[in-house]
C-alpha positions in Angstrom: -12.0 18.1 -0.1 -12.3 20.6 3.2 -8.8 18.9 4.4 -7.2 20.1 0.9 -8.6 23.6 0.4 -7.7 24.0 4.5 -4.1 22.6 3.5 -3.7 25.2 0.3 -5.3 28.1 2.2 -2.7 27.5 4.7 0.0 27.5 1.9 -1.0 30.4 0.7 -1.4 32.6 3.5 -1.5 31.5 6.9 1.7 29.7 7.7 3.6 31.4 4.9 6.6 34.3 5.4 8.2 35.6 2.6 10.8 36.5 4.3 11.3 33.3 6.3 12.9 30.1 4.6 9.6 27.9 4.9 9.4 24.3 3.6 6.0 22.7 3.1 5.7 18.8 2.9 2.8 17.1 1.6 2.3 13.6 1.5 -0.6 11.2 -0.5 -0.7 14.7 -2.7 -3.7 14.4 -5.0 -4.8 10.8 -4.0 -3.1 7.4 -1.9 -4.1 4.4 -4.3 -5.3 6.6 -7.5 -5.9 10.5 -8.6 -8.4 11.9 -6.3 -10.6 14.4 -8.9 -11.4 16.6 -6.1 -7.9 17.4 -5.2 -6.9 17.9 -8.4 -9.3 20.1 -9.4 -8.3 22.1 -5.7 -4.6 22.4 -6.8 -5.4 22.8 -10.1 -7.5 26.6 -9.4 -4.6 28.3 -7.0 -1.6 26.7 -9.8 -0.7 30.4 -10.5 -0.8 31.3 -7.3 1.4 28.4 -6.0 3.6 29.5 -9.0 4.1 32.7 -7.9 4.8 31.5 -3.7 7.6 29.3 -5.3 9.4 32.7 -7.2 10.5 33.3 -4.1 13.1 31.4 -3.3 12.6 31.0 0.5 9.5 28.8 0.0 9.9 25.6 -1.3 7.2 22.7 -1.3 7.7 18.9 -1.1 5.1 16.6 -2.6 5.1 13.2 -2.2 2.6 10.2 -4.1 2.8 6.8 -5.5 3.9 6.0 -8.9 0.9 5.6 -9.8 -0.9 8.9 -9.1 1.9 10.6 -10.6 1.9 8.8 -13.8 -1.5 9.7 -14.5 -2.0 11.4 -17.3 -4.5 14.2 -15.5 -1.0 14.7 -13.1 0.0 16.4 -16.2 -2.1 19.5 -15.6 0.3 20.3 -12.2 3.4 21.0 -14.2 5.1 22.5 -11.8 5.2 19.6 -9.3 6.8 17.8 -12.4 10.0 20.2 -13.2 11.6 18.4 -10.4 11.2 14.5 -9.5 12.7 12.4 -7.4 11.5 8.6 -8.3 13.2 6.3 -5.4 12.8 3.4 -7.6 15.4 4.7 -9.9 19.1 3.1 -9.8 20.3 6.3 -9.0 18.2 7.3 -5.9 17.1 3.7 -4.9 18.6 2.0 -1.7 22.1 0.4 -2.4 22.9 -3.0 -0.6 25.2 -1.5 1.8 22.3 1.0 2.8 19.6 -2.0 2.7 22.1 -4.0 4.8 22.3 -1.2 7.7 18.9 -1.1 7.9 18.7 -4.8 8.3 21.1 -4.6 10.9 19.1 -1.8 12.6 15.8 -3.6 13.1 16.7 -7.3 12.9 20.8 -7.5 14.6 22.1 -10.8 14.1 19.4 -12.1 12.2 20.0 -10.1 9.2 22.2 -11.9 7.4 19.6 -14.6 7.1 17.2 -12.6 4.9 19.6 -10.1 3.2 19.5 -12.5 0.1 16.3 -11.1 -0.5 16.5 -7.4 -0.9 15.4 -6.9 -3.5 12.3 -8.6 -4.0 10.3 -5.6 -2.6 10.8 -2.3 -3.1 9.5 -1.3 0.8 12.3 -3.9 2.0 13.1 -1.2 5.1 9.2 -1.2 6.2 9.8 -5.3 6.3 12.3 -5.0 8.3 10.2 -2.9 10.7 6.9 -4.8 10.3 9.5 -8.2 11.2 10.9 -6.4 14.2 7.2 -6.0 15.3 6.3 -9.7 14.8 9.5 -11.8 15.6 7.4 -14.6 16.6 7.0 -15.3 12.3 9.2 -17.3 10.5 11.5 -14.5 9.1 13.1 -16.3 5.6 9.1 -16.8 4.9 8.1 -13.0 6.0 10.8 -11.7 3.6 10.3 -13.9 0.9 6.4 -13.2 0.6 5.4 -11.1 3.5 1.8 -11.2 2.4 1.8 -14.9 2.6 2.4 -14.8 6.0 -0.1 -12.2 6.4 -2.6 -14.2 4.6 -2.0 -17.3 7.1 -2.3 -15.5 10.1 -5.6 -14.4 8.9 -6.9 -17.0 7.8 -6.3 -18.7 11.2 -8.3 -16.2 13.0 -11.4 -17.3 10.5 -10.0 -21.1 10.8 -10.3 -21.0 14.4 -13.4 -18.6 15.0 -11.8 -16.0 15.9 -14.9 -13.9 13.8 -14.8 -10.6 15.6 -11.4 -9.9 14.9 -11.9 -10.8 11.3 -14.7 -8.7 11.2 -13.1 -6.1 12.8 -10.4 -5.9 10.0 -13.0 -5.9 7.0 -14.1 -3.3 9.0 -11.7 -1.4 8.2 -11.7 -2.6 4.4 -15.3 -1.5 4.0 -14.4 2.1 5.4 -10.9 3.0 3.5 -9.1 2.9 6.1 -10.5 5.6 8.3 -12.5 3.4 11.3 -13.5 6.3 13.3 -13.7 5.0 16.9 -16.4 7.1 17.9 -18.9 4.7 15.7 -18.6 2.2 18.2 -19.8 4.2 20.8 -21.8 7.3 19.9 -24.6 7.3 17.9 -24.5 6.5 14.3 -26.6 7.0 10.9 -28.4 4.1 9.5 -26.3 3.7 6.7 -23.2 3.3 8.9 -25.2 1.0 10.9 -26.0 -0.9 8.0 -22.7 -1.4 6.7 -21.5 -2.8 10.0 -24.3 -5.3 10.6 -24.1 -6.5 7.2 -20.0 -7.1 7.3 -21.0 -8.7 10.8 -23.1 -10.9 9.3 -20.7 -12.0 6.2 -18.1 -12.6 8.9 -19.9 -14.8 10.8 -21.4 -13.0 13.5 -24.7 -11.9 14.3 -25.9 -8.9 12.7 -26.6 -7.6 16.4 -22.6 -8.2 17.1 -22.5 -5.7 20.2 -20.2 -2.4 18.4 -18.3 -2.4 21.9 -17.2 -5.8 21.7 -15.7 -5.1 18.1 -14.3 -2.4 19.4 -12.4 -3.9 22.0 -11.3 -6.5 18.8 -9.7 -3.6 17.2 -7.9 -2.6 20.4 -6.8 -5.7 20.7 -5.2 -5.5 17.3 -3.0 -2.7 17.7 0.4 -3.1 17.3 0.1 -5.9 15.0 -2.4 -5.1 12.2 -3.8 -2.3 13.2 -3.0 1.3 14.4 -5.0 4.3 16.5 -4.1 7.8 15.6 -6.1 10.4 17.0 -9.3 8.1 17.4 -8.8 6.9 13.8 -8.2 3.2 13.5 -6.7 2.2 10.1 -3.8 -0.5 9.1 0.1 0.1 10.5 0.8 0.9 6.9 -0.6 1.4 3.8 0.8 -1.4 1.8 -0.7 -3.8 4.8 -4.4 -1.9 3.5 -3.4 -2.9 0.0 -3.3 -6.4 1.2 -6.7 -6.6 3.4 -8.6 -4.8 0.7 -7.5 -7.4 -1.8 -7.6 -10.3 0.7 -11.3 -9.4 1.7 -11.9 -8.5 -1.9 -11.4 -12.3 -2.4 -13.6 -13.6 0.6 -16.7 -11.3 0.8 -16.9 -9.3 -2.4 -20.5 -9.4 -2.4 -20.7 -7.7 0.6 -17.7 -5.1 0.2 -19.6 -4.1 -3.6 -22.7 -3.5 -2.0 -21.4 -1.5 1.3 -17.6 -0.5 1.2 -16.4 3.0 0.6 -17.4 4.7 -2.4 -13.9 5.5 -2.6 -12.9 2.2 -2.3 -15.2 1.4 -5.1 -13.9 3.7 -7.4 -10.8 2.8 -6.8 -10.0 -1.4 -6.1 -12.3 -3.5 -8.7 -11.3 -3.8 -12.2 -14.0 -5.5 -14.2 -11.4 -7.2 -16.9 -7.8 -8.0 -16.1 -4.9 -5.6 -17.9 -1.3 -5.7 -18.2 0.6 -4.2 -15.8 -2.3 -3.6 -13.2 -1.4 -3.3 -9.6 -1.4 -7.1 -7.7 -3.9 -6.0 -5.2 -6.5 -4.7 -7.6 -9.6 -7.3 -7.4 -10.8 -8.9 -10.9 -15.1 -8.7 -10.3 -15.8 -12.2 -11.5 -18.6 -11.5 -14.6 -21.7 -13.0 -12.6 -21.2 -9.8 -10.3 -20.9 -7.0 -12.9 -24.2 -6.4 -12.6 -23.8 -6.1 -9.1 -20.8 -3.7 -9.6 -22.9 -1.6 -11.9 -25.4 -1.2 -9.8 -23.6 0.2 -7.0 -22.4 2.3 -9.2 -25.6 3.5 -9.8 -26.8 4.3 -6.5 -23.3 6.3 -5.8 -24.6 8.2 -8.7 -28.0 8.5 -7.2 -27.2 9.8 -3.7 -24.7 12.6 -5.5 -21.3 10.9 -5.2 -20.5 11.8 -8.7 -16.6 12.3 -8.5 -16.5 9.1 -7.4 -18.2 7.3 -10.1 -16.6 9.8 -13.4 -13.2 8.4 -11.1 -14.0 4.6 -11.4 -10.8 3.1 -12.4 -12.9 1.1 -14.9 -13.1 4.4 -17.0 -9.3 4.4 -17.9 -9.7 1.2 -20.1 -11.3 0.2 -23.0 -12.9 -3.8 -23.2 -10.8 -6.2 -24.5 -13.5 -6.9 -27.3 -15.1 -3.9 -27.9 -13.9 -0.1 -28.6 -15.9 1.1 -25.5 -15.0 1.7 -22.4 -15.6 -0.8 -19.7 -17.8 0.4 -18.2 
């Protein structure tokens, strides 16, 4: 919340000149995976104020969001980041061949003619080409048929071969929403962080006294193939790779990830019954942990992380046998 009323305050005033052509550019506006509340609710109080920045015609401001966020019906309420859209899934804005082709070229030189077949299969093919160019040790027909395959093999083989600490130290960054603050390994943390960490030590594998130096060094060690650092911030080299580990690890240890993950990433990444047209990396809670789910829930609720239950993604569907809500 402080990041967005900082971001809008500096909108407003500090970095705007109405006499200077100014462009703003936001990106992940009002949420990554779903509708952050709190943002909305930010823009939402300074819309007439945005409105009237925007009369003149030196200022202009860029949004950017998944499909997703923007097709939720609360999005409505921003109209006027709706009067003009640019959806680069559409035929008319997407990627031609040609375009995809070049890019190909780009990152992957002679190889590209092997995979160029299968453009189309993913709508993020030029962040394959760059994830490829990262990794040309995989097979590349396989990486470009099902990237997350791959991915799924590679990981696996850490766990396969007891490699635990650098599985761990990727649920790590499942369980914190991608935003592993590198300080935690080596300043002093609360007992609830401290908590969280043994316990994902311990469903990994490891004992729950895993030294946090030694699973730091795991996650330096991971840089540049699953894992980035950006200004002491360790999180996945791209968001779509998150999708993946959070519904990878939402497979393996979903006890453990209901209990201690990110309330965010609570709110957000379980769906108790399967619907049409859900994402593919939204986790299905199997029934005998509902009660589980609930319950965590619950103690969000308890420790005043409200937004993030009345958010629960759960709320946006009815049962399949009932006229209530899910949840």
């Amino acid at each position: 919340m402080m990041y967005y009323q900082l971001l809008i305050q500096m909108i407003l005033s500090s970095f705007n000149n109405p006499n200077q052509k100014t462009l703003f550019v936001i990106d992940d506006f009002c949420g990554t995976y779903s509708i952050n509340q709190s943002d909305l609710d930010n823009w939402e109080s300074v819309m007439e104020q945005i409105k009237m920045l925007i009369e003149n015609k030196l200022t202009k401001i860029i949004v950017a969001c998944r499909l997703q966020v923007y097709q939720d019906e609360k999005f409505e309420s921003l109209s006027i980041f709706r009067t003009s859209v640019c959806n680069l899934r559409t035929k008319d804005l997407c990627l031609s061949e040609t375009e995809k082709t070049s890019i190909a070229e780009i990152y992957l030189k002679t190889k590209a003619s092997e995979i160029i077949q299968y453009c189309d299969l993913y709508d993020f093919f030029p962040l394959l080409c760059k994830l490829y160019n990262e990794s040309p040790e995989v097979n590349i027909t396989e990486f470009f048929k099902n990237p997350f395959s791959v991915y799924e093999t590679e990981i696996n083989k850490l766990n396969k071969k007891g490699h635990y600490r650098k599985y761990c130290a990727m649920a790590l960054c499942v369980m914190f929403n991608n935003n592993l603050k590198e300080e935690m390994f080596s300043e002093e943390i609360n007992v609830e962080t401290r908590k969280i960490i043994k316990e994902t030590c311990e469903a990994c594998r490891l004992d729950r006294g895993t030294s946090r130096l030694v699973l730091l060094d795991e996650l330096n060690s991971l840089e540049h193939t699953f894992i980035k650092k950006e200004h002491g911030i360790f999180k996945t080299k791209h968001d779509k790779l998150f999708d993946f580990l959070a519904y990878y690890f939402g497979q393996k240890m979903i006890q453990c990830i209901i209990r201690n993950a990110h309330s965010v990433f609570i709110m957000q990444r379980f769906l108790l019954e399967r619907k049409d047209n859900m994402d593919q990396f939204i986790t299905i809670v199997p029934p005998k942990y509902h009660q589980m789910y609930m319950q965590r829930m619950i103690d969000d609720w308890s420790i005043g992380r409200v937004d993030c239950v009345f958010n629960n993604i759960n709320l946006k569907y009815k049962s399949s046998d009932t006229n209530s809500y899910v949840i």
